[in-house]
N, C-alpha and C positions, 0 to 999 in steps of 0.2 A: 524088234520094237519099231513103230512106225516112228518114221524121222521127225516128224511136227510134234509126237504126242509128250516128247518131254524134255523138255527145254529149261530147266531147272526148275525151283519152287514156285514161280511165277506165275507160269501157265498152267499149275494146280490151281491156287484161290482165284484165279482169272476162270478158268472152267465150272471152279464152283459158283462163284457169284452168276457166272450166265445161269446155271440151272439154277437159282434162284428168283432172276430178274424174266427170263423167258420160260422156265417149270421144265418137268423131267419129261415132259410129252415130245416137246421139239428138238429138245435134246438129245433125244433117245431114234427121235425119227432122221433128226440129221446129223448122223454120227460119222458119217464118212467126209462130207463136204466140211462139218464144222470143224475139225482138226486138219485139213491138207493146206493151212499156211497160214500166215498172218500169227502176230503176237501170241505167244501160248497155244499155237493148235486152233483157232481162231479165223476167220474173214476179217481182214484190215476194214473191212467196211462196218463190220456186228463188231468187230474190237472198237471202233471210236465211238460207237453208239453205245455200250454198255458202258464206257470213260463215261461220255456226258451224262450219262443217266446216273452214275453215281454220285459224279459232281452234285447233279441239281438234289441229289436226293443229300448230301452230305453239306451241301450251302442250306436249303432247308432247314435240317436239325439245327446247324447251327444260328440261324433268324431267329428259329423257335426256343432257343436256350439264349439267343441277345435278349429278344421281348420278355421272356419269362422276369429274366437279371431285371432288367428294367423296370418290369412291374412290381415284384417284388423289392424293389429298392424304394417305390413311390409309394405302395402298399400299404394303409394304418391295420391294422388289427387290434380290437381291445382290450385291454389287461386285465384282469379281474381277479378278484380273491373271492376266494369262496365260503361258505361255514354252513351247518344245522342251524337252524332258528325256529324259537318258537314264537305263537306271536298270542302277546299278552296288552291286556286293556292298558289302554293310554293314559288312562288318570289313576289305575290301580283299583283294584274292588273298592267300594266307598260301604263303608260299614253302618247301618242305621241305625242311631242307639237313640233312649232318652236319658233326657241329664235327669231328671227329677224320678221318673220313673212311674209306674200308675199298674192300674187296673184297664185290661185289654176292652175296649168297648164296642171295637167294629175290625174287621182285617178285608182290609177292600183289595188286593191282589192275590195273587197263588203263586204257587214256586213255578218258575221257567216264564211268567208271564213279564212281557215287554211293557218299560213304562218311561212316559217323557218327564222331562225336567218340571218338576215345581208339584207334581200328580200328587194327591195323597195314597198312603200307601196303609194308613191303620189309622185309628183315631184313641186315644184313651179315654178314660171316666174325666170330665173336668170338674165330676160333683166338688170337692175338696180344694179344686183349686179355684175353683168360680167364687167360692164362699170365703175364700181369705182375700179376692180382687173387689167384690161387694164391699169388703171390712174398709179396703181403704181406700176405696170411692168414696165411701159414703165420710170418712175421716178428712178427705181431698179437698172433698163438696163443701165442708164444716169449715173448714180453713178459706175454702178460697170466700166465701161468703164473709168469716167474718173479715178479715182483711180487707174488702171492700167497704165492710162496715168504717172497721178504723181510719180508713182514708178519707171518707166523709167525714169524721170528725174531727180529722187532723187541722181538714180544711176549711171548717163551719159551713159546710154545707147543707141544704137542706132536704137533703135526699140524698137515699142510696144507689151509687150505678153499679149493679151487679154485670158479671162478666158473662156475654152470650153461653159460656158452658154453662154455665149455670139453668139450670129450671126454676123460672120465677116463679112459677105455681106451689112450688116445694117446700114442704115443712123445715129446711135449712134456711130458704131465703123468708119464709116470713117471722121464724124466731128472730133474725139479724134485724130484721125492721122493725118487728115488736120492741126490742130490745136497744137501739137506737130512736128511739124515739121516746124511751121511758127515760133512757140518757141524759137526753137531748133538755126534756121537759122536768127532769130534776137540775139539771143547771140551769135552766132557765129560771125554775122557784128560787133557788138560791140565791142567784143573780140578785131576783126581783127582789127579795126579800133585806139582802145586803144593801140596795139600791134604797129602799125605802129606810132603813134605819141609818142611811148615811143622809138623807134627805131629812130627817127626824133630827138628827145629829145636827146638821145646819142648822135648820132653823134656830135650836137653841141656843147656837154659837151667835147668831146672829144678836137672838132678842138678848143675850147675855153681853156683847159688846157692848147694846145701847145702853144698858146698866151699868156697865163697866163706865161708859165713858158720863153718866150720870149719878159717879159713884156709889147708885143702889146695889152693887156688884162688887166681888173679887176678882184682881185678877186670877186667883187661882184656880177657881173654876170657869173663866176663858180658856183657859191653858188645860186643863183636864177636859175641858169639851174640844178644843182642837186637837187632841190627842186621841180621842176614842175618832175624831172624823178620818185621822190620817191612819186609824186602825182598821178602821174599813173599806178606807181608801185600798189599804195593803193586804184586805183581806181579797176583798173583789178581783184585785188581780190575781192575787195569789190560785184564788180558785180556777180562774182563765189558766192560769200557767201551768198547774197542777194538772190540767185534764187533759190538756195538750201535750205536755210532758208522758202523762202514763199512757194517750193513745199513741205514742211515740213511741215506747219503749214494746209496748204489746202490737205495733203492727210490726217491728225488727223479727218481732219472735215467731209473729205470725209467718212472715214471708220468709223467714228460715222454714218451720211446718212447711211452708205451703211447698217448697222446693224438694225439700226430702222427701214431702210426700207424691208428688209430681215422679222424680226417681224413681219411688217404691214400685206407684201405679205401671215405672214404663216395663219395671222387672215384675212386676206379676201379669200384664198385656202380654209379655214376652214368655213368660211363662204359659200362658192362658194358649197363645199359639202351637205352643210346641207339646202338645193335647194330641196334633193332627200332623201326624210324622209324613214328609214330603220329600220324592225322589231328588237328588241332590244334580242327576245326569240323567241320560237316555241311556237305560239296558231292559238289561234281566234281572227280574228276583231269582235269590237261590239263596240255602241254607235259613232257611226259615225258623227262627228258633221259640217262638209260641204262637200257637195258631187256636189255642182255645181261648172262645170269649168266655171275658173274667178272669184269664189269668191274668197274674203278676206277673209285674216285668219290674225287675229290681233297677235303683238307679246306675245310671250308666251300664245297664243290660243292652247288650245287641240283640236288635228284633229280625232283621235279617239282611244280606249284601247282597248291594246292584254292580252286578259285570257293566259295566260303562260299554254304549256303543253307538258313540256320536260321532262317525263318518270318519274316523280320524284310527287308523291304528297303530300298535305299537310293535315292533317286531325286535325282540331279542335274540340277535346273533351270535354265535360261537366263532372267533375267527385263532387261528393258531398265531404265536406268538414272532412267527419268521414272517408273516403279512403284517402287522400290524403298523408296521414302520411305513407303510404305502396310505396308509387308512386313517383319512382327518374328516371331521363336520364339514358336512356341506356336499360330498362328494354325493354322486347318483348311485340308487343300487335297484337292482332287478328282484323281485322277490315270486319266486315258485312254490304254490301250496300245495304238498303231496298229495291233498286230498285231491287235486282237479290236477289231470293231465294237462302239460303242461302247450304239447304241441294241439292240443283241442282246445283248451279255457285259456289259456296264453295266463300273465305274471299281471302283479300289480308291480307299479313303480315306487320309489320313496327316496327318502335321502338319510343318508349318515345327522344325528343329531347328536349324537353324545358314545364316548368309548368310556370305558370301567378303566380306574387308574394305574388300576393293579392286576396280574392273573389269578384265576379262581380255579380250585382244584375239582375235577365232575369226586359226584359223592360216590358213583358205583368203582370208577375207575380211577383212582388217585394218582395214578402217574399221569394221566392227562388232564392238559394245564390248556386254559384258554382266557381271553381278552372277550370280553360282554363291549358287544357293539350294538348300540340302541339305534334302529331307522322308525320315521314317520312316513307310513304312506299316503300316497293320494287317494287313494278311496278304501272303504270295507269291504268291497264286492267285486266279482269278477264279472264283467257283460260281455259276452259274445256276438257275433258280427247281427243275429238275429233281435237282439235286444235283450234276452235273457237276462238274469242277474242271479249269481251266485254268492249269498252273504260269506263272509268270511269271519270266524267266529271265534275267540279269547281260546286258546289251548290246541288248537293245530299246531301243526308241525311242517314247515319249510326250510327251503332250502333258498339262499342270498348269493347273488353275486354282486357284487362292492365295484364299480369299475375306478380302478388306481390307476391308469395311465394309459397312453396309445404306444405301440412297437410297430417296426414295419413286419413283411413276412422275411425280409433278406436277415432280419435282428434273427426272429427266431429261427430260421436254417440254419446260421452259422452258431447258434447257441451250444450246441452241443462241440463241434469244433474248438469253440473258446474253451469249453470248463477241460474237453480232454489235452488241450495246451498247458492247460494251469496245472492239471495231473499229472502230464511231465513234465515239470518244471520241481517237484514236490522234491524234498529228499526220499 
């Protein structure tokens, strides 16, 4: 055995790392020089250059695992929970019914068709309801006229002011005037008439006094002619008081009518409207439930439901019930629609609005239990960098990430470290 070539275990892993650091070509070509001396079979000269070279290569590594430590100590990464979500209208199907219900007389949309808020969407027959709003127009108009009337007369006025709703032209307002003025001119006779026989009545009193006082007279027929003057006296008013009184009591009555009937008119206008059935939101028609004109539609029948899609959606999340404790309103979540790949069409944004109070059991799988987490996103549609836009529509299917918190990357390294510490610690 050559005297340099084995110099205990030393001048092994020393010969192998050189045929590592300078390859088995040189080593093989300098086989005789590189074992005749120096440390392990080695040249003291290629021995302290292969020293440094390991050094630098071994201070290296270790720079490289200080910076990594480092980074990963200052390092956020974001936490999130995840779930299935399906994403359902924001305001809920809105169902279009009539309250009173009719005869189908026009269907101005079709199933799948998109319509905006306030649109008509059908109209009904209003023959039947028009003719009971006529009934009490025309019963409204009757009232509000004569109560006009009455108030001129409350006031001895000489004319009637009819109110701008009114048609002065109309057979309501010229019967109140006809008829106020036949009134008017029977208390007037009456008047005149009481007037004259109380005038009749003086005189007598009078020429009866001279006699009296010329004793060709009784007093007792002084006294019986002052009594029939103060009978007429009391009649004249009477009859003033009496007319005022009853158009007192008859305009009370009237402006009660007139109020009920005011009422009736706003609930059959209200009625009169809702003839012509009008989308509630922005969607879709779907589930169309009579489409022949002249059908019937019974009261409070549903005519058909708009999927609501006013910019705004709803995303119902499935998250398990060992996240939930991370997951409050207000938090940000990422939402991924399976239908659009996700690293091409990218996610819409939203946030946490509302969690279920309770867990709910899936119908196919009853061991599996989950927490209903509701987000609102920012928009209905996906747009890519070219300007596309992809709608996003009530019954897909996506997938949510929640973000609950920030961890460094040093947290999650050592995570698995920690749980298998607590696993020996276990009995």
């Amino acid at each position: 055995m050559h005297e340099g070539a084995v110099t205990g275990k030393r001048p092994l892993w020393r010969w192998a790392l050189a045929r590592l650091w300078h390859g088995p070509d040189r080593a093989a070509g300098a086989s005789a020089p590189a074992w005749s001396g120096g440390i392990g079979g080695l040249e003291p000269a290629e021995d302290a250059r292969v020293a440094r070279r390991i050094g630098r290569f071994i201070g290296l590594v270790g720079l490289f695992v200080g910076a990594f430590v480092v980074w990963a100590y200052w390092a956020e990464l974001a936490e999130v929970s995840s779930g299935q979500a399906t994403v359902v209208p924001s305001r809920g199907t809105q169902v279009i019914q009539s309250l009173e219900g009719g005869i189908l007389q026009e269907l101005l949309v079709a199933e799948g068709e998109m319509v905006e808020p306030g649109q008509p969407l059908a109209r009904l027959d209003p023959t039947r309801t028009q003719a009971d709003m006529d009934e009490v127009i025309a019963r409204y108009q009757g009232a509000l006229a004569r109560k006009a009337r009455l108030e001129a007369e409350l006031a001895g006025e000489g004319e009637i002011r009819f109110p701008e709703e009114l048609d002065l032209a109309s057979e309501v307002v010229a019967a109140e005037r006809t008829l106020f003025e036949a009134r008017r001119a029977h208390l007037e006779r009456t008047e005149q008439d009481i007037r004259t026989s109380l005038q009749l009545v003086g005189n007598e009193r009078s020429i009866t006094e001279e006699l009296v006082r010329a004793g060709a007279a009784s007093e007792v027929e002084l006294l019986q002619l002052r009594r029939s003057e103060a009978d007429l006296r009391r009649e004249l008013n009477q009859l003033r008081n009496e007319f005022r009184v009853r158009a007192r009591q008859d305009l009370a009555e009237t402006r009660t009518e007139v109020e009920a009937l005011r009422s009736s008119l706003r609930g059959h206008e209200d009625t009169r409207q809702r003839q012509t059935l009008r989308s509630p939101v922005r969607g879709r028609v779907q589930n169309l439930a009579v489409t022949t004109i002249g059908g019937v539609l019974a009261p409070n029948g549903e005519l058909m439901e708009i999927v609501p899609q006013d910019g705004e959606l709803r995303i119902e999340a499935r998250i398990s019930p060992r996240d939930i404790a991370y997951i409050h309103p207000g938090q940000r979540a990422q939402v991924k629609i399976t239908a659009y790949d996700y690293a091409i069409y990218g996610g819409l944004e939203g946030e946490v609005v509302n969690i279920s109070p309770d867990t709910e059991r899936d119908e196919i799988n009853p061991e599996e239990v989950y927490y209903k987490v509701f987000i609102h996103t920012d928009s209905d549609e996906l747009v890519v960098e070219n300007g596309q836009r992809f709608p996003i529509s009530p019954g897909m299917v996506a997938e949510v990430d929640i973000e609950t918190g920030q961890r460094t990357v040093l947290q999650y390294i050592i995570k698995p470290f920690n749980r298998a510490r607590e696993a020996l610690r276990e009995r």
